[in-house]
KEGUDREN-690047 format. One record per atom (N, C-alpha, C): residue number from 1; atom name; x, y, z. Coordinates in steps of 0.2 Angstrom, whole numbers, plus 5000, padded with zeros to 4 digits. Example, Ala and Ser with C-alpha at 12.3 -4.5 7.8 and 13.67 -1.06 7.14 Angstrom:
2
{1,N,{5066,4972,5039}}
{1,CA,{5062,4978,5039}}
{1,C,{5066,4984,5039}}
{2,N,{5064,4989,5035}}
{2,CA,{5068,4995,5036}}
{2,C,{5064,5000,5039}}
This chain:
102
{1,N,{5232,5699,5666}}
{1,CA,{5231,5698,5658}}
{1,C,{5237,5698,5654}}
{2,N,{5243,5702,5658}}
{2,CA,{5251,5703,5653}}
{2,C,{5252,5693,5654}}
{3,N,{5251,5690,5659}}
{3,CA,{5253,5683,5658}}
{3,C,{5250,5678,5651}}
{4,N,{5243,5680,5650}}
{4,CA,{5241,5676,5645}}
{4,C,{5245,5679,5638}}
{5,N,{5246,5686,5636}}
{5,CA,{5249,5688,5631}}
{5,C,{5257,5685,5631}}
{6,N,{5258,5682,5636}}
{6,CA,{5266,5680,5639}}
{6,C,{5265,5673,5636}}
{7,N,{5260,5670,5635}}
{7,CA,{5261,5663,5636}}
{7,C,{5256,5662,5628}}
{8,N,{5254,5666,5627}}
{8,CA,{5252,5667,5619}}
{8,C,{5258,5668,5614}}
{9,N,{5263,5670,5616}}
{9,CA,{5269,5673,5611}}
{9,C,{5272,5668,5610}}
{10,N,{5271,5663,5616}}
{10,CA,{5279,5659,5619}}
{10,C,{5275,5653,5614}}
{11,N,{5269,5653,5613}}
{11,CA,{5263,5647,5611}}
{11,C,{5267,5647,5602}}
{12,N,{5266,5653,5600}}
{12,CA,{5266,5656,5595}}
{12,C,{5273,5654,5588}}
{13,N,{5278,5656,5595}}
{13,CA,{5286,5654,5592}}
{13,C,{5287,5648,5593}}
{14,N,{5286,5643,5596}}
{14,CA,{5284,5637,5597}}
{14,C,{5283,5635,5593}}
{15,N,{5278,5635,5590}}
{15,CA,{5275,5633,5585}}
{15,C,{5276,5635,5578}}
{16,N,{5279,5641,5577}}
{16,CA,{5282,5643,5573}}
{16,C,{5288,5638,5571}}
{17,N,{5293,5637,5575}}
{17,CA,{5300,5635,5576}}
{17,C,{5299,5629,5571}}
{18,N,{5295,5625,5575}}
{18,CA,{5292,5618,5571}}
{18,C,{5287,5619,5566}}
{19,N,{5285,5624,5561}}
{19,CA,{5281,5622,5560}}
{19,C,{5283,5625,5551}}
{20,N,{5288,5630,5552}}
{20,CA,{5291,5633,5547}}
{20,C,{5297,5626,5542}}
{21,N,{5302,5625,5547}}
{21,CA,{5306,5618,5543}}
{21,C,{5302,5613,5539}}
{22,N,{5294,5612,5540}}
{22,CA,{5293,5608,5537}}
{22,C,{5290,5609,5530}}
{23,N,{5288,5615,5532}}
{23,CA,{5283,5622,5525}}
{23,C,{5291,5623,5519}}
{24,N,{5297,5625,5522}}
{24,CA,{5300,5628,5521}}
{24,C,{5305,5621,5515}}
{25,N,{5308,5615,5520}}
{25,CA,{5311,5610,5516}}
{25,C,{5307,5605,5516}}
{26,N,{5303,5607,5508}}
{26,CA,{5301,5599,5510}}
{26,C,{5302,5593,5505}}
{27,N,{5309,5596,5502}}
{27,CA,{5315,5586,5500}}
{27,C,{5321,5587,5505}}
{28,N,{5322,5581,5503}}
{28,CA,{5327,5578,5510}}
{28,C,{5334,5583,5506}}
{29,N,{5336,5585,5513}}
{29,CA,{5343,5588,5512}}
{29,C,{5346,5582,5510}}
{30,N,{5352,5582,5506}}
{30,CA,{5357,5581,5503}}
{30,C,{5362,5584,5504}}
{31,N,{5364,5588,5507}}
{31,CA,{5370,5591,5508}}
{31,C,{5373,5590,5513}}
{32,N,{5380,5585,5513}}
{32,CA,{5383,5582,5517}}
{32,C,{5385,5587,5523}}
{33,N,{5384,5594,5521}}
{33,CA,{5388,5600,5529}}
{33,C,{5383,5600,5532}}
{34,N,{5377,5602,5527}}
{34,CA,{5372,5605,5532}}
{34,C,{5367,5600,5536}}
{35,N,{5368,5592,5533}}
{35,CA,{5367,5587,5539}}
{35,C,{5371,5585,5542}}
{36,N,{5377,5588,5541}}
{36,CA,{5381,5586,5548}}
{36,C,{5382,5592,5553}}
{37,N,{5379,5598,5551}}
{37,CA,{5377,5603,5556}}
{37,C,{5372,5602,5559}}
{38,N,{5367,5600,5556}}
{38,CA,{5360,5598,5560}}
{38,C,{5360,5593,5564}}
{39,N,{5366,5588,5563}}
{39,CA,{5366,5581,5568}}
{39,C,{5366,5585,5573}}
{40,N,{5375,5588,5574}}
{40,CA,{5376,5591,5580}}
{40,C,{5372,5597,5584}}
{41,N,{5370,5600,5582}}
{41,CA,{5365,5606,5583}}
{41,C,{5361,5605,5589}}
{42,N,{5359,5598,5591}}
{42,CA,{5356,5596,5599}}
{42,C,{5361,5597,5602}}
{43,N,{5368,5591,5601}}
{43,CA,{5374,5593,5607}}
{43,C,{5375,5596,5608}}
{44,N,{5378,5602,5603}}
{44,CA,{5382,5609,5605}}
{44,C,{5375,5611,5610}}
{45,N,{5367,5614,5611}}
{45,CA,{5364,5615,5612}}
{45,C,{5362,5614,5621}}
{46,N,{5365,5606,5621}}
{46,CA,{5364,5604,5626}}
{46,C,{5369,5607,5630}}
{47,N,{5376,5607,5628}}
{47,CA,{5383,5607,5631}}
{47,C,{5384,5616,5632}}
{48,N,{5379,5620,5627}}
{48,CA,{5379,5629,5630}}
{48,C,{5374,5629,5635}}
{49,N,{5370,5625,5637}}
{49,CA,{5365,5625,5642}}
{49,C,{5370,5623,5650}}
{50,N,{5371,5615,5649}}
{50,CA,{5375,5614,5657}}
{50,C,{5380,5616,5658}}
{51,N,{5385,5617,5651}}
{51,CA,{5393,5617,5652}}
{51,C,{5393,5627,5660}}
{52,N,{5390,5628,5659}}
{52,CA,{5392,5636,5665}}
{52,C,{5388,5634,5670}}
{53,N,{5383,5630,5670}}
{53,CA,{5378,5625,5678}}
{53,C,{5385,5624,5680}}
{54,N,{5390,5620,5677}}
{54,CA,{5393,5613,5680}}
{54,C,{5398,5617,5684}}
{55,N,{5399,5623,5681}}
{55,CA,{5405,5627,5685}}
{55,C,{5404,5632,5689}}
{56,N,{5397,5633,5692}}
{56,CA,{5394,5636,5695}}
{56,C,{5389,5634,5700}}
{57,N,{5389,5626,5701}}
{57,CA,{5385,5621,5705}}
{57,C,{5387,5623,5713}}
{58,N,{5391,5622,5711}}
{58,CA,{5396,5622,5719}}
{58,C,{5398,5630,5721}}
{59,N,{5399,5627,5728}}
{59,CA,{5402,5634,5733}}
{59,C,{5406,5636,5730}}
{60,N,{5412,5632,5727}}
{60,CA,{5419,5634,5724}}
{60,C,{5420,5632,5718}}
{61,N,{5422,5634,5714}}
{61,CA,{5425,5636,5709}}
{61,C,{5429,5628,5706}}
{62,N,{5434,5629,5710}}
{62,CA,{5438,5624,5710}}
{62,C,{5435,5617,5713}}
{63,N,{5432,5616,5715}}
{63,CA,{5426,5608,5716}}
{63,C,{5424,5608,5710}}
{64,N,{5421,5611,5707}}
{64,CA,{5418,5612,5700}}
{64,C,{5421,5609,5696}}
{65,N,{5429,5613,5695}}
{65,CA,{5431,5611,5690}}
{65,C,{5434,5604,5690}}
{66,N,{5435,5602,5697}}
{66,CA,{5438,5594,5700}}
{66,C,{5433,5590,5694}}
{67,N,{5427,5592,5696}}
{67,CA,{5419,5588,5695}}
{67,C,{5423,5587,5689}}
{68,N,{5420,5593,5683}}
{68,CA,{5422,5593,5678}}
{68,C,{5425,5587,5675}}
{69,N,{5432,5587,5679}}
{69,CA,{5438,5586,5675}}
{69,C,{5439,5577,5674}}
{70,N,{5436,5575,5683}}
{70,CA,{5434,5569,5683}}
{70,C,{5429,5566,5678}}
{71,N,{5423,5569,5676}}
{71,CA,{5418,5566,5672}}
{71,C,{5422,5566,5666}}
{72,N,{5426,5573,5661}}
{72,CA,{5429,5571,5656}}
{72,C,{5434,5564,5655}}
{73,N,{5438,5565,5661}}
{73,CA,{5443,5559,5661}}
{73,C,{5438,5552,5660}}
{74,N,{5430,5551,5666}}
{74,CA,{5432,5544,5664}}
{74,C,{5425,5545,5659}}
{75,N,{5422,5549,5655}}
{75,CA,{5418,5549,5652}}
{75,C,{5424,5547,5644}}
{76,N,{5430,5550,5644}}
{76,CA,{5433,5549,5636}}
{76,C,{5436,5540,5634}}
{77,N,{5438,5539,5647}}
{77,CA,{5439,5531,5645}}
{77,C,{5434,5529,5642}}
{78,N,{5425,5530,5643}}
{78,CA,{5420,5527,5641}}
{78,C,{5418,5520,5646}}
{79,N,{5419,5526,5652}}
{79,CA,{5416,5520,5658}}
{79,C,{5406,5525,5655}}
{80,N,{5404,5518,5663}}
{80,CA,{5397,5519,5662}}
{80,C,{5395,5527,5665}}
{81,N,{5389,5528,5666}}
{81,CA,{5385,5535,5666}}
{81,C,{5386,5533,5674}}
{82,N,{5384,5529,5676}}
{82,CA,{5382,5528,5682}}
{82,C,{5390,5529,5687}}
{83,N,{5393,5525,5684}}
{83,CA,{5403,5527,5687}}
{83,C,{5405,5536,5688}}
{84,N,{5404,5536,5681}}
{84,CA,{5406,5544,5678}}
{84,C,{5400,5548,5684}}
{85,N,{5396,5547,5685}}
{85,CA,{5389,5551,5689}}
{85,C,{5394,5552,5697}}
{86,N,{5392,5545,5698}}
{86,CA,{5394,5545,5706}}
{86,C,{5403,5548,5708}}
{87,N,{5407,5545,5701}}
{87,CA,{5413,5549,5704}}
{87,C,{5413,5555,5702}}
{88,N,{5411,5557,5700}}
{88,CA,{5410,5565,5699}}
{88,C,{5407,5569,5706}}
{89,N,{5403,5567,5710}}
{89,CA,{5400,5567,5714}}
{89,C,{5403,5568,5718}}
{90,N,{5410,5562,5722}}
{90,CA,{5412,5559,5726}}
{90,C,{5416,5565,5726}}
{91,N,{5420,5566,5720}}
{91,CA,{5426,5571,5718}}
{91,C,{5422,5578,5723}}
{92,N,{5417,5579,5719}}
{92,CA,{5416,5586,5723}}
{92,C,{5415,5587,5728}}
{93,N,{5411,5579,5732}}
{93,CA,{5413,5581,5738}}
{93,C,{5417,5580,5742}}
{94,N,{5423,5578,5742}}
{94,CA,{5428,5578,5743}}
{94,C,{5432,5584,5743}}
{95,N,{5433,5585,5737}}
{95,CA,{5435,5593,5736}}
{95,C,{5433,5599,5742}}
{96,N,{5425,5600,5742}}
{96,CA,{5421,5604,5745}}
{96,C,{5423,5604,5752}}
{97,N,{5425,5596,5755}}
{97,CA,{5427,5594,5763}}
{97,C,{5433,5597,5764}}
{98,N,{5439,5596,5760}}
{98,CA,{5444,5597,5758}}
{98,C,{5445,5605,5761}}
{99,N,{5444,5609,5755}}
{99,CA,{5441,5617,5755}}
{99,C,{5440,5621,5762}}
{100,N,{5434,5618,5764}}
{100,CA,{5429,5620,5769}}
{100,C,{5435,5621,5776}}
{101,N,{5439,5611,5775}}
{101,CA,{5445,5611,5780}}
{101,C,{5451,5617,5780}}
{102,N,{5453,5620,5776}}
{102,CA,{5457,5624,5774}}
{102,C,{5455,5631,5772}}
């Protein structure tokens, strides 16, 4: 029975979350911070979610951070998702072979 109470709360806040911003503002902001907080507020969101996965994925620490380093590098050149993806990969596994040998 605690499950359906678990999934009634969660139903609850949910709909709350969305349901209040629309009750609560209802003219368009104007204010140049507060929509440029709310642009970023997905990314920063996204970025406290995988940023401690990315470093925690692997056996080691340091493959991790390889990963890491390579996606930033070729992510700031502004290569493609699918380069940035597979060399990231590549890096780690590498690293991992590398490690395991030593």
């Amino acid at each position: 029975m605690s499950i359906f109470i678990y999934v009634a709360v969660m139903a609850l806040t949910t709909y709350l979350v969305r349901l209040l911003p629309m009750t609560v503002f209802r003219k368009k902001i104007t204010n140049r911070f507060i929509r440029s907080f709310l642009y970023y507020v997905p990314y920063a969101c996204l970025a406290a979610m995988t940023f401690p996965a990315m470093l925690f994925a692997t056996d080691h620490f340091l493959s991790a951070l390889l990963g890491l380093i390579v996606a930033c590098l070729l992510a700031y050149f502004k290569r493609s998702l699918i380069l940035v993806a597979a060399s990231t990969c590549a890096a780690v596994l590498l690293a991992e072979l590398i490690i395991q040998v030593f």
